[in-house]
N, C-alpha and C positions, 0 to 999 in steps of 0.2 A: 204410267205414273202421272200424277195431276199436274198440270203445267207450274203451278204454285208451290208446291213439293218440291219440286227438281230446280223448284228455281232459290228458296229457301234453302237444299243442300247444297247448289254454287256457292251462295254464298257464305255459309258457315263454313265449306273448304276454303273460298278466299279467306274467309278470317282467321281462320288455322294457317293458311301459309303465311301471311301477312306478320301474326302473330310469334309462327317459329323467326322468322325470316329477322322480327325486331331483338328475339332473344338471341340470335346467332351476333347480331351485330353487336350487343348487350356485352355479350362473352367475350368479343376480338378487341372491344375496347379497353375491356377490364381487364385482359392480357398484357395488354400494350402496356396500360398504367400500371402494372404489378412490375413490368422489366425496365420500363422507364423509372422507377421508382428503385428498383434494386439498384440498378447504374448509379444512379444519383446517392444509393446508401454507400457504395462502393468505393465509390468518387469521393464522396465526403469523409470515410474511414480513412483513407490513403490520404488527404488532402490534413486531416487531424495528425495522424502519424508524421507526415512529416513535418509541421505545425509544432509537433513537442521536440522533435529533433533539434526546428531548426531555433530553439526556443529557447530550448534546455542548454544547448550548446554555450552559448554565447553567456550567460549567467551563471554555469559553471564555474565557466574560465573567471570568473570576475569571483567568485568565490574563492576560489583556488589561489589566485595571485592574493587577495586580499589577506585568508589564510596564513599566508607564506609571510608576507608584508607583514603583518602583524606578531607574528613569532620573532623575526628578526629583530620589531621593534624591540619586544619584551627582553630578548636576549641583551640587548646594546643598551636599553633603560631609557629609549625614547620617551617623549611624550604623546607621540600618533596613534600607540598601540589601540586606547580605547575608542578612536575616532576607525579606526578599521576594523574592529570590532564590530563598531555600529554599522558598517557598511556590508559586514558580512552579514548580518542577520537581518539588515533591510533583502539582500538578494534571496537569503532564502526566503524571506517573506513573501516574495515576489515567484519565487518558483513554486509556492504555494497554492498562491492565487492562480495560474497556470493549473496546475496539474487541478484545481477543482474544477477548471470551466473546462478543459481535455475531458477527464473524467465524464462530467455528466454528459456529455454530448456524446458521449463512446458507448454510455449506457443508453443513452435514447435510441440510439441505431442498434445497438446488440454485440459493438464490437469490444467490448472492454475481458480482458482473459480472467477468469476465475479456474483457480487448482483447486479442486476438492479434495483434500489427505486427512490425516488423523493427526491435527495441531499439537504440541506439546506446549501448554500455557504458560508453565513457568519459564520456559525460551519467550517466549512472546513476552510477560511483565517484563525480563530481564530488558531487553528489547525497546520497552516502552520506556522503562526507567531511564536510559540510554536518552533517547529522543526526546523527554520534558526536562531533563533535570535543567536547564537555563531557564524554564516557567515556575520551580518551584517555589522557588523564594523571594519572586520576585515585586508580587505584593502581599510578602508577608504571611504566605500561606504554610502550613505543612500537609506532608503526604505521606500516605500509607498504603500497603498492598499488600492483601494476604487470600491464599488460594485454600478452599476448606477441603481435608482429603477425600481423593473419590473425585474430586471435580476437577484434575489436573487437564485431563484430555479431552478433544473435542474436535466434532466433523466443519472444516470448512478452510477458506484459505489462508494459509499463515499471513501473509501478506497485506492483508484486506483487512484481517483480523485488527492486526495490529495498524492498519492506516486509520479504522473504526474509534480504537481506544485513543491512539495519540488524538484523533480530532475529541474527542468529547472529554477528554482531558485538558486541551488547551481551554476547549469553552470554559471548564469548571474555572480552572486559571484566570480565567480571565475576569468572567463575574463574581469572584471570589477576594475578598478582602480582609487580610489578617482572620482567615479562618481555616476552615479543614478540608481536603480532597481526600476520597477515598474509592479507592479498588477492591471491589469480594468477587470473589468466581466460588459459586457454590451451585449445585443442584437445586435446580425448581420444583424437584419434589422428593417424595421419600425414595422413590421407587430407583434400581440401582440402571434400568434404562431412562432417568427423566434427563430432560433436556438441561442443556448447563448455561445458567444466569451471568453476565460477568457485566455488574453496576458499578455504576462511578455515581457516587453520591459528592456535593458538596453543601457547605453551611451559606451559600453566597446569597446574591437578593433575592435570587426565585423567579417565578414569572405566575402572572394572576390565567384563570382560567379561558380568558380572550388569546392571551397572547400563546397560553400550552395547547391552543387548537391548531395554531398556523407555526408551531417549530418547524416542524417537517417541512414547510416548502419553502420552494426555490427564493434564496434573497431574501427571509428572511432573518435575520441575526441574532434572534432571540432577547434584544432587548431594544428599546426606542435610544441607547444613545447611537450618534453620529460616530462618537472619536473612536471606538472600537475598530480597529481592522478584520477584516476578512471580508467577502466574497456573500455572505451569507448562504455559500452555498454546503460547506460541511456538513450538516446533517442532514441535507435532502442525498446529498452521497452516503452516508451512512447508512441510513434508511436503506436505499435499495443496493448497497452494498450488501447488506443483511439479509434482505430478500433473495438476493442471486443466490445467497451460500444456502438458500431453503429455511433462513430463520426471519427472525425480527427485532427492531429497535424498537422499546416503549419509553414511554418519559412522564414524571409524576413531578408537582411543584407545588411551592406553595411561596408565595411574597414573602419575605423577614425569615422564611426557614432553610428555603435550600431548593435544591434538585435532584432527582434521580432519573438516571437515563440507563436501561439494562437492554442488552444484545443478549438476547437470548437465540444459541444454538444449538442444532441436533447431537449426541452424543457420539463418540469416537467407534469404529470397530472393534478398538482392542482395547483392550481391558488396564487399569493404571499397573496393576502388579505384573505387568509384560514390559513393561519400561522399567529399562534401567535405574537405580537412585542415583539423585546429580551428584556430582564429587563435592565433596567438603572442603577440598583445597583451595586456595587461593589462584584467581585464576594466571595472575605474575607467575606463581609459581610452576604452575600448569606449562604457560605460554616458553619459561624460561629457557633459551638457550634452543628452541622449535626453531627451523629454517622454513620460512616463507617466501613461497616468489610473489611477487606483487609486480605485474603485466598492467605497467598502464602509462599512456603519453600523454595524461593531464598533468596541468601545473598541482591540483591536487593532488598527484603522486607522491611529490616530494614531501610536501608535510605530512601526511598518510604515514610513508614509509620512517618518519621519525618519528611520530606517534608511536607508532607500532614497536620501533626498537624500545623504545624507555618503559615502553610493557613488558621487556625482555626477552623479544625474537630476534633472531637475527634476519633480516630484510634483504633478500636481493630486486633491486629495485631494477627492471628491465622496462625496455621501449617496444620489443615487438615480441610477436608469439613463436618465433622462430628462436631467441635467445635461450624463451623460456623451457624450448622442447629441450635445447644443449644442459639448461641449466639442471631441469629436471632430471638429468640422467647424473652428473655429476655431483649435484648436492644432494640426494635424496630428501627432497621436502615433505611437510606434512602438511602443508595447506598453502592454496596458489590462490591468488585474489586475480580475476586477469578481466581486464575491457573488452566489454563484448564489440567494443566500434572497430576494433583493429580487425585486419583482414587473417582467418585462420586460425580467429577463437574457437571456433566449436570444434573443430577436428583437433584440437591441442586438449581444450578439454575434457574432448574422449579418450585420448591418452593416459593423460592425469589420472583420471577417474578409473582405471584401468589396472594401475600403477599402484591403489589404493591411499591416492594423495585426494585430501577434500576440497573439495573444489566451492570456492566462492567467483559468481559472476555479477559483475556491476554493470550496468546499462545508462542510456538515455532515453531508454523505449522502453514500458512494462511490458510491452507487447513481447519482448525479449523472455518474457520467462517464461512460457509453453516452450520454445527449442532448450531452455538451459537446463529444466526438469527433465525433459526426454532422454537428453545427455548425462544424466545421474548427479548433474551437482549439485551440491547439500543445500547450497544457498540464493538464492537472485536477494539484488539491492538495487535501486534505481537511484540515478545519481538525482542532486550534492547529495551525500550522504553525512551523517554526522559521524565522527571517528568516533565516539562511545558505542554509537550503534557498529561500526565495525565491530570492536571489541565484543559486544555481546553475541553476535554473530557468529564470531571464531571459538567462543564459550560454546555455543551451540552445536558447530562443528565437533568437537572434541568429545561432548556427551553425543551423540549420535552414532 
């Protein structure tokens, strides 16, 4: 071989080993930052988790007492009442704004839980109506909600659903002035698999076609005033709230007319004439004279648990999950509301659920409701909750 040849194939082997030799090291780094990188997703989920724990906790209790405080007033004809009122509804204000910046950060990493089931919508309005009715009338708006038949059912997660509607309801509320909000859940097209639409329209300012480009993103609020609260982050959650359940949020505007904003999602497996029709009765009357355990060592218990009674249950109001196993056997209950924070909720309410008593679980963690679904119970809520929404809740229980 020519000295020149052989000396040409040296080197083009050098530059082949040379070459592998940079890709191997290419590969051991991109390694490293793929596990250094999940650590740090890991770290930061756990670090979030406990963030709303330790979050939630403490604004609770401040709801709860406030609650309490404020029924007392009413009952003795204080003058405080309305001033603890106000103070309720600044904290859940503030648990709010919490749970959106939790949220997106939970979806940026991938850890936020989505349930995909077959939603029953008219639970959900009831649900919704439950969670705005203190925004209705408060500047002077009216609201309506009507579900068209055939579009009752729908794939995605009850939960989300309804965290979806309540935020794009409050917006409408909010930019809305002595005018009209409204709720349609109908089919987006003729066909009897087309996807199910559920718009919230209102008559409010609108937004010009600058500002309907940038709704979706993060912070911002959908209109240039200042004194508006929120986070501006509700419909960038929304948004890809929608997207995890495999659908989509759109939005249409126009200045002096109004807004519309439609969650459009996949269609249900099972058919509306497989569901039961909801009862026509009154749900008092329904509820009347039902024994409920309600398992819970919040100062919200107490008001909860009197709420509940003048809807006409009778309320056993217990401190830990070992009462409630005695109680369960002795009262034969039909629906147990129990705190997921106490030690020996999930093995009581595989019990329960066993028992064929329905099971509502209330948490301070969403993350709570992949174990509470596994365990068969009918309901997750994540605390403060609003007692209207209890009640629709226990409506839901009953038709299920």
């Amino acid at each position: 071989m020519p000295d020149t040849l052989q000396g040409a194939n040296l080197l083009g082997s050098a530059g082949t080993d040379h070459r592998v030799r940079a890709l191997q090291e290419l590969v051991r780094v991109l390694k490293e930052n793929a596990t250094r990188s999940a650590e740090e997703s890991r770290a930061k989920s756990s670090y979030l988790a406990n963030m709303s724990h330790e979050l939630r906790t403490p604004i609770n209790a401040i709801i709860g007492y406030t609650e309490m405080l404020a029924e007392e007033a009413a009952e003795s004809g204080l003058s405080l009442e309305p001033d603890l009122r106000k103070v309720t509804a600044a904290g859940r204000q503030l648990v709010e704004l919490v749970n959106d910046i939790l949220d997106l950060s939970k979806i940026e990493i991938g850890q936020l839980p989505i349930v995909l089931e077959d939603v029953d919508l008219a639970q959900v309005v009831d649900e919704v109506r439950a969670a705005i009715a203190p925004m209705v009338s408060r500047n002077n708006n009216t609201f309506s909600a009507r579900i068209v038949p055939g579009a009752r059912l729908v794939r995605g997660d009850h939960m989300r659903i309804r965290q979806i509607l309540v935020n794009l309801l409050s917006n409408a509320f909010k930019f809305t002035q002595g005018g009209n909000v409204t709720l349609s859940i109908e089919r987006s097209g003729p066909m009897r698999d087309s996807w199910i639409a559920l718009r919230v329209r209102d008559t409010g300012q609108g937004m010009g076609p600058e500002e309907l480009k940038r709704v979706f993103d993060e912070y911002q609020q959908g209109s240039s005033r200042s004194d508006l609260p929120g986070t501006g982050l509700g419909l960038t959650i929304s948004r890809k709230l929608s997207e995890l359940m495999g659908g989509r949020l759109d939005a249409e505007s126009e200045i002096g007319v109004g807004s519309e904003f439609s969650l459009i999602l996949p269609p249900a497996q099972r058919r509306e004439a497989e569901v039961p029709a909801r009862s026509t009765i009154a749900l008092n009357e329904r509820l009347s004279g039902m024994c409920l355990l309600l398992v819970d060592s919040e100062p919200s218990g107490i008001t909860l648990a009197r709420y509940l009674e003048r809807a006409g249950l009778r309320v056993e109001l217990l401190a830990d999950v070992e009462s409630a196993r005695l109680a369960a056997q002795a009262k034969q209950p039909s629906i147990a509301i129990l705190d997921a924070e106490l030690p020996g909720t999930w093995g009581v309410a595989e019990e329960l659920v066993a028992r064929g008593v329905k099971v509502v679980v209330i948490s301070l963690r969403d993350e709570d409701v992949e174990p509470a679904l596994q365990r068969g119970v009918t309901a997750f809520l994540v605390r403060p909750v609003e007692r209207k929404l209890v009640l629709a809740t226990l409506e839901r229980c009953l038709d299920e």
